[in-house]
Backbone as a chain_set.jsonl record, in Angstrom:
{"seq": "XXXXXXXXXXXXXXXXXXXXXXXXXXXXXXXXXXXXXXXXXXXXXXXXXXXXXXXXXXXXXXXXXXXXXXXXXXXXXXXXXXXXXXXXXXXXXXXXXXXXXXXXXXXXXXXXXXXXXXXXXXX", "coords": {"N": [[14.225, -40.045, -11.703], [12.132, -39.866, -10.028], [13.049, -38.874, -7.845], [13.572, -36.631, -8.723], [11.16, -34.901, -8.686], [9.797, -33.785, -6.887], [12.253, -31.782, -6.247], [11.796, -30.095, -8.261], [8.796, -29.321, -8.152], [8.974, -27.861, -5.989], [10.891, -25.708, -6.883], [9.234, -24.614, -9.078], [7.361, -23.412, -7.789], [8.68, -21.602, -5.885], [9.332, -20.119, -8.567], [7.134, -19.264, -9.223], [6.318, -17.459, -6.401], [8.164, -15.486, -6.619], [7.566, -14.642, -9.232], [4.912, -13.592, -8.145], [5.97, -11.855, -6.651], [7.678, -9.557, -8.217], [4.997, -8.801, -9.703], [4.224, -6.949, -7.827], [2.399, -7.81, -5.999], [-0.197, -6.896, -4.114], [-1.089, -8.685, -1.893], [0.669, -10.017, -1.237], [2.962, -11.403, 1.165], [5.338, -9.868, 3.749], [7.554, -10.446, 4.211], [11.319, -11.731, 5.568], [14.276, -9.885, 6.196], [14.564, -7.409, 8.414], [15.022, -4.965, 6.891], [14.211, -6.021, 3.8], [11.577, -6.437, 4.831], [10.798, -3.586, 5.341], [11.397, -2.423, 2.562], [9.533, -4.104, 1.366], [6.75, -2.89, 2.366], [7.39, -0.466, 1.471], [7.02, -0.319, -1.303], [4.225, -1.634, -1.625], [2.802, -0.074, -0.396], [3.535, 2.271, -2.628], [2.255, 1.099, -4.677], [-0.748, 1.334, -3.432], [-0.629, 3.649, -3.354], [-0.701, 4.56, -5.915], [-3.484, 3.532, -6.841], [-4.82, 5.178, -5.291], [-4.61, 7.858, -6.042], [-5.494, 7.675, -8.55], [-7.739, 7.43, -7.789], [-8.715, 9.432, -6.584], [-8.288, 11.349, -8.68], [-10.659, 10.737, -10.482], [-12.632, 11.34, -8.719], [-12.746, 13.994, -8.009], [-13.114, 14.504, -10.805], [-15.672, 13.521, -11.164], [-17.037, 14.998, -9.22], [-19.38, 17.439, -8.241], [-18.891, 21.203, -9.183], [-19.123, 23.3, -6.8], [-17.859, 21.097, -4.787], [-15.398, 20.656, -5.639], [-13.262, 22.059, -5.314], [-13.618, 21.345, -1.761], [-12.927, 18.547, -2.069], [-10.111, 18.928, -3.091], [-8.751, 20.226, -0.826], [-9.66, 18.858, 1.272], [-8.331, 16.395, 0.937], [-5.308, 17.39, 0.662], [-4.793, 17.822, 3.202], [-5.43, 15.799, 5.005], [-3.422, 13.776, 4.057], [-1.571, 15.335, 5.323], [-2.283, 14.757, 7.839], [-2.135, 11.595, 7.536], [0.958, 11.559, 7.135], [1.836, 12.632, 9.462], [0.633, 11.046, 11.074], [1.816, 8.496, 10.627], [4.427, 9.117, 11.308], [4.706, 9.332, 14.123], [4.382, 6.893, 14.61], [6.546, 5.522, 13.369], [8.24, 7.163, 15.403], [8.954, 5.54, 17.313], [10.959, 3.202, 19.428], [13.658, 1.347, 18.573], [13.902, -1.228, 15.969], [11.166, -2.098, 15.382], [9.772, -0.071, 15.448], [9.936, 1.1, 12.402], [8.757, -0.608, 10.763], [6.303, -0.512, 11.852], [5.735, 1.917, 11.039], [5.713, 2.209, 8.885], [3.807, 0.063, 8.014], [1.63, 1.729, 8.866], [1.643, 4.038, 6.644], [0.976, 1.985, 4.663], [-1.391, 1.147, 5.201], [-3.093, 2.813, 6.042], [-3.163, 4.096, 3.365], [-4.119, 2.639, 2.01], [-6.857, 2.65, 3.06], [-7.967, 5.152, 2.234], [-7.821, 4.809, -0.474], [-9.39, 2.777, -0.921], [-11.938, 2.595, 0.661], [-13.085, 4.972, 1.066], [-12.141, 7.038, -1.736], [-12.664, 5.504, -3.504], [-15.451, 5.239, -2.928], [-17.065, 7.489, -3.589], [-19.533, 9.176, -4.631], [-20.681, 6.674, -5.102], [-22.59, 6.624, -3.124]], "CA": [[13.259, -39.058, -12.12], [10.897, -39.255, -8.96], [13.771, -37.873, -6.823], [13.781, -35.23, -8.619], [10.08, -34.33, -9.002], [10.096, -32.923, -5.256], [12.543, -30.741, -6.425], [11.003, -29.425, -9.374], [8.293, -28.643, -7.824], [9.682, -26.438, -4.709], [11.772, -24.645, -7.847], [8.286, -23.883, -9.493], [6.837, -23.15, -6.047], [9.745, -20.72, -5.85], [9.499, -19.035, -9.398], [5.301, -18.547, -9.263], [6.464, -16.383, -5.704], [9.479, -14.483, -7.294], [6.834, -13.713, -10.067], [4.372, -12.411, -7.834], [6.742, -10.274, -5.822], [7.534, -9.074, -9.282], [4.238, -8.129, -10.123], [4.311, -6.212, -6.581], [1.068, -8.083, -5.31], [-0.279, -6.383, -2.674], [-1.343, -9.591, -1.239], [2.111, -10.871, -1.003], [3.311, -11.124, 2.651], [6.571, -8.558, 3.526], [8.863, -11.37, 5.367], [13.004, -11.702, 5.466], [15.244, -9.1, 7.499], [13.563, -5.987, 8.646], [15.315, -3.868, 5.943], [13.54, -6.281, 3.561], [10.058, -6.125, 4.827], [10.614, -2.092, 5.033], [10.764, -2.408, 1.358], [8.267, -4.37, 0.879], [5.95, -2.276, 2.401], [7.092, 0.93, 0.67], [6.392, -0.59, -2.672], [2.588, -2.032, -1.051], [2.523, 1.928, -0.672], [3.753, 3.098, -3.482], [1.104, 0.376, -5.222], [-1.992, 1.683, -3.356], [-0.642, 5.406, -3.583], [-1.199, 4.9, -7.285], [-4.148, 3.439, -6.786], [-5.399, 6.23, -4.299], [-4.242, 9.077, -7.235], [-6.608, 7.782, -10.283], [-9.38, 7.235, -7.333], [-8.712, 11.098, -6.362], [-8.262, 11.908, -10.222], [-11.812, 10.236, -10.364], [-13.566, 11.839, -8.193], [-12.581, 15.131, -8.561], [-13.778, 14.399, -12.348], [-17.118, 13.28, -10.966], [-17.514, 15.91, -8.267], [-19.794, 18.928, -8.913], [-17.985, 21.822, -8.994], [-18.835, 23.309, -5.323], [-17.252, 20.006, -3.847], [-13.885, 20.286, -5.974], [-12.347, 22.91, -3.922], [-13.226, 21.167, -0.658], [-11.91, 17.36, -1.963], [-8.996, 19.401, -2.746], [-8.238, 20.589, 0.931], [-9.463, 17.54, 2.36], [-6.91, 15.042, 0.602], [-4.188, 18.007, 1.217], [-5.036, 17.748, 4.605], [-5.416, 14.001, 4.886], [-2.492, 13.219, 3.56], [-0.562, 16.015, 6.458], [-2.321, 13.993, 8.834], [-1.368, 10.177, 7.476], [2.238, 11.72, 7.281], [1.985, 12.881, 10.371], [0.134, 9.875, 12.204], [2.43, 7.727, 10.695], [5.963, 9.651, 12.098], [4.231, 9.677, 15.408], [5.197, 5.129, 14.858], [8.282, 5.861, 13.354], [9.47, 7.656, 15.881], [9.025, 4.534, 18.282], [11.471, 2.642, 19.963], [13.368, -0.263, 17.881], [13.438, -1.461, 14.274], [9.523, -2.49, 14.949], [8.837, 1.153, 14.529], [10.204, 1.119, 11.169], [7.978, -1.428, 10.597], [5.031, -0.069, 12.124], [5.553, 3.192, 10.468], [5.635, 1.352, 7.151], [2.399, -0.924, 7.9], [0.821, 2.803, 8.702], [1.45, 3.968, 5.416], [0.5, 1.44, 3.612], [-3.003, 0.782, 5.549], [-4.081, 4.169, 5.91], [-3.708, 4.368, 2.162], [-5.404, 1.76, 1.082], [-8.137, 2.72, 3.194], [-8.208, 6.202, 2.083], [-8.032, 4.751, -1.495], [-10.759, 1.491, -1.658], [-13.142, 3.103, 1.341], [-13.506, 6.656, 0.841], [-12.134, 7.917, -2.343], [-13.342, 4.842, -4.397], [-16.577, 5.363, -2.489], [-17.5, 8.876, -3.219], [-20.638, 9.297, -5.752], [-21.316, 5.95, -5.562], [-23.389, 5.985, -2.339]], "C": [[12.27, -38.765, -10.992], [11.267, -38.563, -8.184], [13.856, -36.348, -7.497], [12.15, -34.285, -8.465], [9.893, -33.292, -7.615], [10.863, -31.651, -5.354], [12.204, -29.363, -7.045], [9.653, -29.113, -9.192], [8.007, -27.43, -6.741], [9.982, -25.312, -5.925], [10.266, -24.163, -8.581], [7.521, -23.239, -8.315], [7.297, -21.492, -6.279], [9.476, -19.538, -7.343], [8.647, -18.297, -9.331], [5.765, -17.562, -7.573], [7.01, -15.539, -5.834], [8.563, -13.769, -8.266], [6.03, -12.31, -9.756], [4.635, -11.509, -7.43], [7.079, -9.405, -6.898], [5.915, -8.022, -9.499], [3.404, -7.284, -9.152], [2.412, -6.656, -6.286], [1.079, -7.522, -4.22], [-0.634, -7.217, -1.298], [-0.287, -10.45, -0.463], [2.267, -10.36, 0.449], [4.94, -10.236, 2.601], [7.33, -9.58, 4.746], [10.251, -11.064, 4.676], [13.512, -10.441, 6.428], [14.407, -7.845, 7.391], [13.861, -4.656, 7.114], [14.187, -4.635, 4.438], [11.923, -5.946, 3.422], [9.698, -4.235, 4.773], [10.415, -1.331, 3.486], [9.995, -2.647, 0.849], [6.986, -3.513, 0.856], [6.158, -0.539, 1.606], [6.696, 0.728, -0.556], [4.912, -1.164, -2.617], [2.292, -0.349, -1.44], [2.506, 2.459, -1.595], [2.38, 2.131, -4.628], [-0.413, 1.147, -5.241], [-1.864, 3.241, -3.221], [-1.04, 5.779, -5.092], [-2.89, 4.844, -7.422], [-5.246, 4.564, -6.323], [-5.588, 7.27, -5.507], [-5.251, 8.729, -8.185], [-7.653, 7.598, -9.296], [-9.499, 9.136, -7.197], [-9.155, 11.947, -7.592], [-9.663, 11.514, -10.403], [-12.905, 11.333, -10.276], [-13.405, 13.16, -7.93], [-13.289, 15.475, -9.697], [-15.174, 14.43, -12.264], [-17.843, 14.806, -9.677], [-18.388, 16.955, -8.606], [-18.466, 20.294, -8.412], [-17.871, 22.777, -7.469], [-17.877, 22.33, -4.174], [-16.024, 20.023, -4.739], [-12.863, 21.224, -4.887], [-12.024, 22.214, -2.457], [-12.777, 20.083, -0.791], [-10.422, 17.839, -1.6], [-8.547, 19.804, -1.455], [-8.504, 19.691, 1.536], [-8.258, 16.586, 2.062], [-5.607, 16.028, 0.529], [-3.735, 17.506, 2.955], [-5.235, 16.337, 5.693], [-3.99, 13.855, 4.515], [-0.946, 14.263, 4.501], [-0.739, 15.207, 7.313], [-2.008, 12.352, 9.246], [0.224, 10.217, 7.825], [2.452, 11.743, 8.778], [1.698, 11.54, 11.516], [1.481, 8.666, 12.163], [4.292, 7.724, 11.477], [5.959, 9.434, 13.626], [4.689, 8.044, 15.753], [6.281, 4.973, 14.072], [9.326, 6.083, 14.061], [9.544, 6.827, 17.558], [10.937, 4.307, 18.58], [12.139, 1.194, 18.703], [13.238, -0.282, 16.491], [11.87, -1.843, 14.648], [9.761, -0.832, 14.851], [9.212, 1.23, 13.275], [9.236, 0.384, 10.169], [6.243, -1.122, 10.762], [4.947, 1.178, 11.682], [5.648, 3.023, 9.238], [4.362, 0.904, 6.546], [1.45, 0.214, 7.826], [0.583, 3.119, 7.861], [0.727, 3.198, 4.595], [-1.257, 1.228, 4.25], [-3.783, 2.088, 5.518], [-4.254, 4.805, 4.463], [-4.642, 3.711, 1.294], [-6.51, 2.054, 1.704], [-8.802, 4.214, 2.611], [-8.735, 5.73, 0.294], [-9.436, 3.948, -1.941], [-11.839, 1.988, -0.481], [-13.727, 4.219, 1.023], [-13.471, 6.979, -0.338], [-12.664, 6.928, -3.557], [-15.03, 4.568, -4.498], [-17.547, 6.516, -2.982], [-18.249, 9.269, -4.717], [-20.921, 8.408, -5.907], [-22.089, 4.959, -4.255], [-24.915, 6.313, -1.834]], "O": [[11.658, -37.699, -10.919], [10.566, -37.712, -7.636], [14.117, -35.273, -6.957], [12.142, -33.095, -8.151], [9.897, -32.062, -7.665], [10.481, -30.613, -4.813], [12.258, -28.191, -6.673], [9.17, -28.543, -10.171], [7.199, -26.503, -6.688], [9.416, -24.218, -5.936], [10.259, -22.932, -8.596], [7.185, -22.087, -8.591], [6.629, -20.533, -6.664], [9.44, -18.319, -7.176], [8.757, -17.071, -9.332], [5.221, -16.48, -7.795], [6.615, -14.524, -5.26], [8.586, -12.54, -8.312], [6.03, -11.154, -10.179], [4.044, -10.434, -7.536], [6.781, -8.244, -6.618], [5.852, -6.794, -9.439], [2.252, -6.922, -9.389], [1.458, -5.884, -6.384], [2.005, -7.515, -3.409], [-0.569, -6.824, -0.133], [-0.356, -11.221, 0.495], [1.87, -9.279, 0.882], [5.551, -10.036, 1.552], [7.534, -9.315, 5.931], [10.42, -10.424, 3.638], [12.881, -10.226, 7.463], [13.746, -7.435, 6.436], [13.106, -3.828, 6.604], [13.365, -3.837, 3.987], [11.257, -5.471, 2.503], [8.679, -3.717, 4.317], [9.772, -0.331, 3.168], [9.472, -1.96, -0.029], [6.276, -3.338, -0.134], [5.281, 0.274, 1.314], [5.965, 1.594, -1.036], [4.348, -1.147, -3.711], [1.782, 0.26, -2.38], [1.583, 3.252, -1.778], [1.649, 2.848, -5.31], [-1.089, 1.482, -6.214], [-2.831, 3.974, -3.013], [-1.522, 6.845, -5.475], [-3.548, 5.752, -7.929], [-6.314, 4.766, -6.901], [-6.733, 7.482, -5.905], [-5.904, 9.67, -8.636], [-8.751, 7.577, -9.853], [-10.346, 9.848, -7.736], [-9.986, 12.853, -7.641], [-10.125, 12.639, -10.589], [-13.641, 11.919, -11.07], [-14.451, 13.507, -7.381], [-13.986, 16.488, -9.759], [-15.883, 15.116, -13.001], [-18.974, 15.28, -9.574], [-17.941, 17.517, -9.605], [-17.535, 20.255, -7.607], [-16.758, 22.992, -6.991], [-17.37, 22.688, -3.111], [-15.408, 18.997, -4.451], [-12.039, 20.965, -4.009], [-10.924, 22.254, -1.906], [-11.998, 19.857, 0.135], [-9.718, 17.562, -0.63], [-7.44, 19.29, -1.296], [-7.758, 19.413, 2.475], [-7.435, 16.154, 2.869], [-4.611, 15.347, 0.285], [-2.75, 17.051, 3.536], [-5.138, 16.189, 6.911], [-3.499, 13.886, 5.643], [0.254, 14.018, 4.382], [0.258, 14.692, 7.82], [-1.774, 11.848, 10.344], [0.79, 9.363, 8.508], [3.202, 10.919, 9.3], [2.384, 11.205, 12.482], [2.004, 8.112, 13.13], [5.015, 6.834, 11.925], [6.992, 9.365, 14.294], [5.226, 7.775, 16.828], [6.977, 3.992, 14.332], [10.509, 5.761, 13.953], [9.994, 7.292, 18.605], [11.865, 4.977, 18.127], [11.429, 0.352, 18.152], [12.555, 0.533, 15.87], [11.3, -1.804, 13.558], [9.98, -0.525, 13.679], [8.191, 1.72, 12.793], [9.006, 0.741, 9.014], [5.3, -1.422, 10.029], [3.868, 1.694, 11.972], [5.65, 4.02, 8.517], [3.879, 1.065, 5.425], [0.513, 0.119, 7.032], [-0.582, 2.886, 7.539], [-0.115, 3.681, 3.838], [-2.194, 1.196, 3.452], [-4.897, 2.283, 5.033], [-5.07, 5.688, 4.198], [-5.455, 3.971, 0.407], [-7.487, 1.774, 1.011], [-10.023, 4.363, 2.563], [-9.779, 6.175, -0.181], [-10.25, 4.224, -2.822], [-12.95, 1.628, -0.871], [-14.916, 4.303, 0.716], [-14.584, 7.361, -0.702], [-13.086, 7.488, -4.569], [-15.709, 4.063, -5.392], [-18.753, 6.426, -2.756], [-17.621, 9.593, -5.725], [-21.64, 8.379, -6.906], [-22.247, 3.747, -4.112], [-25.491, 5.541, -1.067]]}, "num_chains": 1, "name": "protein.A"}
């Protein structure tokens, strides 16, 4: 029974990380083969792209109505230029750009989402 306790606790080790990758923590690290971590990070993305959307949906809601028009064209326009910044390390050299055009995405959204657009009427 003690030989096994070592085991049995790696195997819970193991399930509590399988969970969280499950519950797409954004905290979770994006290791294993590059195609791997390329997923990982599109689902980080697709995480804080939701996130980003009900902060947008937000503050739109809260905006007066002179400033809805121009959110609207700024986060059009933001979101040409993330695309864009991020193709610009895509179109590197190498599976790292795949990688680094992944990590772009996902950082320039979360900052767009928890700096700015979670920011906006409440400074």
């Amino acid at each position: 029974m003690v030989r096994m306790m070592p085991g049995a606790i790696a195997m819970l080790a193991l399930v509590s990380i399988a969970h969280a990758g499950d519950q797409g923590d954004p905290e979770q690290s994006c290791d294993g083969s590059t195609y791997q971590m390329v997923e990982c990070l599109k689902e980080k993305t697709a995480q804080w792209d939701k996130r980003l959307n009900v902060a947008y949906q937000k503050a739109l809601q809260d905006a007066v109505p002179a400033q809805r028009d121009q959110l609207r064209a700024t986060q059009r326009l933001w979101v040409q230029y993330r695309d864009a910044n991020c193709l610009y390390y895509g179109l590197g050299e190498g599976t790292i750009a795949r990688l680094d055009a992944g990590e772009c995405m996902r950082s320039m959204t979360e900052a767009r989402a928890t700096k700015e657009l979670e920011g906006v009427g409440h400074q």
